[in-house]
N, C-alpha and C positions, 0 to 999 in steps of 0.2 A: 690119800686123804679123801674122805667122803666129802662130793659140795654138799651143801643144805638146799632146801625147796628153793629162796629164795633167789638162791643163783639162778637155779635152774628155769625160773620164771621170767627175769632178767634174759639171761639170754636169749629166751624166745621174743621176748620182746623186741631184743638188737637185729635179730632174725628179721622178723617182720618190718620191720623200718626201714632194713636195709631191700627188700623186694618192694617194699613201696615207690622206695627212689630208683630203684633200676626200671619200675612198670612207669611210673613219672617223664624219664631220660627216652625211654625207648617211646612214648604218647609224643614228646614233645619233636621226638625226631621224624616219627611219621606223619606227623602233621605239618612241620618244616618242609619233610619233601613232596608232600602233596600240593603243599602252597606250591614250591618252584615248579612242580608240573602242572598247576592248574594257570600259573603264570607264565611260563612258556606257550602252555597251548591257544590262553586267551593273547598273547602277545601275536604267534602265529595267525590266529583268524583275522585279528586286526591289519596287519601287514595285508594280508592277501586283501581283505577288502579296500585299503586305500590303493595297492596296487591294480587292482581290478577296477577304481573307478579313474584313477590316473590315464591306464590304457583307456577306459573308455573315453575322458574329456579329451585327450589327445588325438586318439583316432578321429571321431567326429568335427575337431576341429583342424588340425593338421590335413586331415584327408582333401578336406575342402580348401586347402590353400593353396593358389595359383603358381607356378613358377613362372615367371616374367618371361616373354616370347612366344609362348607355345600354349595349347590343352592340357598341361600335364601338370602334374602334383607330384609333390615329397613319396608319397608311397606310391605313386604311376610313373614316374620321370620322364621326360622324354629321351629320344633316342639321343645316344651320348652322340656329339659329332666330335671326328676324327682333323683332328687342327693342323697334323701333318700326315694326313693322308694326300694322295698326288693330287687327287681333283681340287684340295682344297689350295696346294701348293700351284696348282699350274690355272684355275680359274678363280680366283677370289671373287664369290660369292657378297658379301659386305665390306663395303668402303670403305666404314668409321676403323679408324685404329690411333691409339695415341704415340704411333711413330713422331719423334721430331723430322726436320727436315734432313737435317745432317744423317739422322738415323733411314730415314727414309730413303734417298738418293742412295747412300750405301748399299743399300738392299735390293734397289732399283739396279743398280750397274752391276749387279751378276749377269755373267752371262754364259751360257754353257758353251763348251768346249767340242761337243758331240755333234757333228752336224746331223746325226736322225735323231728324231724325236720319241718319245718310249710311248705318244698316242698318235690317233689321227688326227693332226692338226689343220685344222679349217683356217684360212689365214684371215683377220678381222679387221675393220678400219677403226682406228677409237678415233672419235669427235670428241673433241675436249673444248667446250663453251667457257671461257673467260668473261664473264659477268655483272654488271654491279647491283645482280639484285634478283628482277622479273626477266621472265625470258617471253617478251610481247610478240614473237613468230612460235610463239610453241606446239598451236596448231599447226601450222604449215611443219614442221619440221616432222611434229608425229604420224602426216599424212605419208611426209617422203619415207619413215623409217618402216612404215607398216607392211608386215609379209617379208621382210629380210633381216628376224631377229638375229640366227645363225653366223650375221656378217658382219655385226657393229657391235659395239660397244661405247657408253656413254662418260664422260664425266666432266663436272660441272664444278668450277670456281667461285663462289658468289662469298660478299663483306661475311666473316664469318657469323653474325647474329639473324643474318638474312635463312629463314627456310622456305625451300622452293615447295610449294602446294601444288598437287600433281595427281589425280587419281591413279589407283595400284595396276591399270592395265596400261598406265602410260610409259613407253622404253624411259624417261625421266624419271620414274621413280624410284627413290631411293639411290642416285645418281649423283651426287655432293659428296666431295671428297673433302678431309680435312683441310679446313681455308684461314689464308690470313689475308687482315687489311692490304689493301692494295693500292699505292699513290700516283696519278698518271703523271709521268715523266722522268719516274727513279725507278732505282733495282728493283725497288719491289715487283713490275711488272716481270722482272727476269726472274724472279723467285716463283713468283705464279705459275710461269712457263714452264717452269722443272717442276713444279710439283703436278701439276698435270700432268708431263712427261712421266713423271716417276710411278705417277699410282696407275696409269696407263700400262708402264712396262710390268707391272705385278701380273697382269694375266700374258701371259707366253702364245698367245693365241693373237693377242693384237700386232698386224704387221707395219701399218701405214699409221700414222698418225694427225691431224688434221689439227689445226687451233683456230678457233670461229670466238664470233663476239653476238651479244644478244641482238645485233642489227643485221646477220651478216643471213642470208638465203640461199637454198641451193636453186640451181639454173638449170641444172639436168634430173632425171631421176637416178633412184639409188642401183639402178644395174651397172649403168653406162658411170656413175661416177665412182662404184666399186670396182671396177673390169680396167675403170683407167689410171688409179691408182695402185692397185694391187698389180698390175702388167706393167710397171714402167718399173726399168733398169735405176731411176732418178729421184732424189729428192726435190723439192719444190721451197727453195727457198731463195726470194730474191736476193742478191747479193751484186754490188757494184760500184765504181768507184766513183765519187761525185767529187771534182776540183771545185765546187762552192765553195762558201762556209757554212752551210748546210750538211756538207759532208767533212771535206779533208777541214773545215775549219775546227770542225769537232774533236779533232785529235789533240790527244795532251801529250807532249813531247817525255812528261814522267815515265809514259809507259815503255819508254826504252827499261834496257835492250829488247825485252820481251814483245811487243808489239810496235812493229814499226811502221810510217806514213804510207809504205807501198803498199802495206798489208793490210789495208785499213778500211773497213767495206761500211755500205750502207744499203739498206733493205725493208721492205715492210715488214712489222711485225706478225702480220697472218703466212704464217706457214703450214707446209707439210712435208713431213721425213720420213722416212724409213726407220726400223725401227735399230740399225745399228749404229747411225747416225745419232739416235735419242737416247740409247746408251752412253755413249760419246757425252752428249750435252752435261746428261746429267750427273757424271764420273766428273764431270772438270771442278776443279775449286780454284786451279793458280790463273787462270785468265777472269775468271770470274771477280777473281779476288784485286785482279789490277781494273776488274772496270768498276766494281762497286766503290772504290778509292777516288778514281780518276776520271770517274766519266759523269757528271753531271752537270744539269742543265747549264746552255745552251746545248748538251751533248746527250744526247738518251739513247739509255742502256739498251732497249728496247728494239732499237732500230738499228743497231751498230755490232750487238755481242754475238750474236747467233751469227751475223751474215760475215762477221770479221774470224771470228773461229771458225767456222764451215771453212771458208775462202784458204785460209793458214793449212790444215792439214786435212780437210777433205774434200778439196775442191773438187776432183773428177766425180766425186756420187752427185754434183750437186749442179740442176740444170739453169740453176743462176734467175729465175722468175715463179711469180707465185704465182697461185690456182685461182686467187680471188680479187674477182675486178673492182676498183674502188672509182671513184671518177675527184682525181685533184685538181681540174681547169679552173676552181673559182679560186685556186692560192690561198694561203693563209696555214695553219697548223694543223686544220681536221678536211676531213675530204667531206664532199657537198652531201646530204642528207634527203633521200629521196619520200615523197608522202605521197597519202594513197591518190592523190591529181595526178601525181607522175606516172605512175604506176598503169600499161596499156601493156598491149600483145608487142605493138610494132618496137616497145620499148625493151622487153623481154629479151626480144630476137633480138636487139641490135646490142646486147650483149655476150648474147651466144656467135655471133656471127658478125665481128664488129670489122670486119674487115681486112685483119691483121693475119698473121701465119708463124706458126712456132715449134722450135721442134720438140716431138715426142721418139723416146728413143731413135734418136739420130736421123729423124724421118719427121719431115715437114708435116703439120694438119693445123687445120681452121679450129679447132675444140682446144680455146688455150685457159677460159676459166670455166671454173665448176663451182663456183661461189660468187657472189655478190654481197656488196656492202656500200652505204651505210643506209639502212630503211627504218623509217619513221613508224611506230607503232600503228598508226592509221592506214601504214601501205596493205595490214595483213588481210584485211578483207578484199582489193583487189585482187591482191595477190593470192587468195585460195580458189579465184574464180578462173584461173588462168590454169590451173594446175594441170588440167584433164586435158587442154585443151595446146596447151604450150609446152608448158615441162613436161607432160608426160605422165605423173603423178596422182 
C-alpha cells in the first residue's frame, strides 16, 4: 500500500528528533567526563601543593628541633648508642637508672665465673662518699684525684633532693647515684652502704672499694694509697668483739639460731673491701633481714652488720681494722671533730706515724691509715696548705 506525503514527512520528523537526543546524550556525556577530568586534575595540583607546603613547614621547623643530650635533630640524630654493647656493659658511663634496690643488688651480685677477662682490665679504686648534702673537702679531694683518672672511680650518696654543684672537669661530676633518705642509727645507713656497694660493682673495673664521709681526708697521696689497697691480699674492715654493752650488750637473743653471742662483732662503719667480699655484702638478704627486725637502737646496724657477717663466713679476707683514723678519747657517741686551729704539719704527721705497727699482708708496717676523720669545714684551708708540703699532693 502506498504511504501519503504526510507520513512521509512525519517520519522524517521522528528521524530528526531522535539524532537530536542522541547529539543531546552524547554533549551531555562529554562534558560529564571533562568535568571529572578537569576535577581530578585540579584535585591533583591541589594535593601536591598542600603537600609541598606541609613538607616545607615541617622541614623548617622539625629540622631545627633539638634532641635532648646532644647537637643533633630528627633528620641528623645522633649516634645510636649501643646499650649492650661490652663497653657499655663492663664500664657504665651514666649513673641515673630507675633500678630499685632489690633490682639493683640483683644485678650487682653477678659475678662471672671466667677468671680472664675478654679486655684489658686496669684494676680501679671506687671512693664511694656517704653524705648529707655538701661535700666542704671538695677541693682537697680534687687535688688528691688530679692526674690518676685511669685509677678511680667516684660515687656519691647525698638526701635524694640534694644536687651536688660541681664544675664538668671536676672527677665529682655527674657522680650521684640513685639515693634514698638516710636516718643516723637505723638500717637505712646499711641500705646506703649497698647501694653504693652496688652501683660500685656495675663497672667490672672497680677492685677495692672505700666508704668516706664529707668530713673524712686523705693523709697520703693517691699513688702510695692506690699501690696499698690494690696490693694487699685483705680487706679492711674493723671487726671485734666488745663484752660491753656497747657491744655484746647489743645483741638480741631473737636472732637465734642464725646469729649467735659468739659470732657477734662490732666495728666502724668506714670501711674498705675487696670487691668479692662487696659482692658478698650485697647478694645477702637473710642476715640482713634478721638485723633490720632486730637490731635497733641501743643496737646500730651500721656498726655490727658488715663486721658480724664478714667475722661469720669470711673472716680469713678480712684484716679485722680499718684504714681511717678517727680520734674517740673525748667519749660520748661521735668522735671529736677537728677545725681549721687544729689543723698543723706536726698534727698531719702524728697521724701518719702515730706510733703504732700493724700488719699488711702478714708483714708488720707503720702506714696503718690512709684516711682521716672527722674535719670541720673550716679545716679545708689549712689543710690545702699542707698538701705539697705534707701529703705529698
Amino acid at each position: 500500500m502506498a504511504r501519503r506525503r504526510g507520513d512521509k514527512e512525519d517520519g522524517g520528523l521522528d528521524r530528526h528528533m531522535g539524532l537530536l537526543k542522541l547529539v543531546q546524550i552524547l554533549s551531555f556525556l562529554v562534558v560529564f567526563v571533562a568535568g571529572i577530568i578537569m576535577g581530578l586534575a585540579t584535585s591533583s595540583h591541589i594535593s601536591q601543593y598542600f603537600t609541598s607546603q606541609a613538607r616545607l613547614f615541617f622541614t623548617n621547623n622539625i629540622a631545627a628541633t633539638k634532641i635532648p643530650g646532644g647537637n643533633c635533630t630528627i633528620l641528623r640524630p645522633c649516634k645510636t648508642v649501643d646499650c649492650l654493647s661490652m663497653e657499655a656493659f663492663l664500664h657504665p658511663k651514666n649513673l641515673t637508672h630507675s633500678m630499685t634496690d632489690k633490682q639493683l643488688f640483683w644485678r650487682a651480685s653477678l659475678m662471672p665465673t671466667k677468671e680472664e677477662y675478654p679486655f684489658d682490665r686496669l684494676p680501679k679504686v671506687a671512693f664511694m662518699f656517704l653524705t648529707r648534702g655538701p661535700l666542704p673537702m671538695l677541693p682537697l679531694w680534687e687535688r688528691f684525684f688530679r692526674g690518676h683518672e685511669k685509677y678511680f672511680s667516684i660515687y656519691i650518696h647525698t638526701p635524694p633532693e640534694y644536687v651536688l654543684n660541681v664544675s664538668m672537669d671536676s672527677p665529682f661530676y655527674r657522680r650521684q647515684i640513685p639515693s634514698q633518705d638516710v636516718e643516723w642509727g637505723t638500717v637505712s645507713l646499711v641500705d646506703a652502704e649497698k647501694r653504693l656497694l652496688a652501683n660500685a660493682l656495675l663497672d667490672f673495673s672497680n677492685e677495692r672499694f672505700v666508704l668516706l664521709s664529707e668530713s673524712c681526708i686523705p693523709i697520703y697521696n693517691f699513688p702510695i694509697v692506690y699501690k696499698y689497697l690494690i696490693h694487699s691480699e685483705y680487706s679492711f674492715v674493723e671487726s671485734y668483739d666488745d663484752p660491753s654493752r656497747y657491744g655484746r650488750g647489743r645483741y638480741n637473743r631473737k636472732m637465734l639460731p642464725d646469729i649467735k653471742l659468739f659470732q657477734w662483732r662490732k666495728g666502724s662503719q668506714w670501711f674498705e673491701i675487696q670487691r668479692a667480699l662487696a659482692v658478698h655484702i650485697v647478694s645477702d638478704t637473710k642476715y640482713y633481714a634478721i638485723f633490720k627486725k632486730y637490731c635497733k637502737p641501743a643496737c646500730y646496724p651500721d656498726e655490727h652488720y658488715i663486721p658480724t657477717y664478714l667475722n661469720m663466713f669470711h673472716g680469713p679476707l678480712n684484716s679485722n681494722r680499718t684504714v681511717t683514723w678517727v680520734d674517740w678519747s673525748l667519749g660520748g657517741p661521735h668522735p671529736a671533730t677537728y677545725r681549721g686551729i687544729n689543723v698543723t704539719e706536726s698534727f698531719i704527721q702524728s697521724i701518719r706515724s702515730n706510733g703504732t705497727e700493724c700488719s699488711y699482708n702478714s708483714e708488720m708496717t707503720s702506714v696503718c691509715y690512709l684516711f682521716a676523720r672527722k674535719f670541720h669545714p673550716s679545716a679545708l684551708e689549712p689543710l690545702l696548705n699542707l698538701t705539697s708540703t705534707v701529703m705529698e699532693f
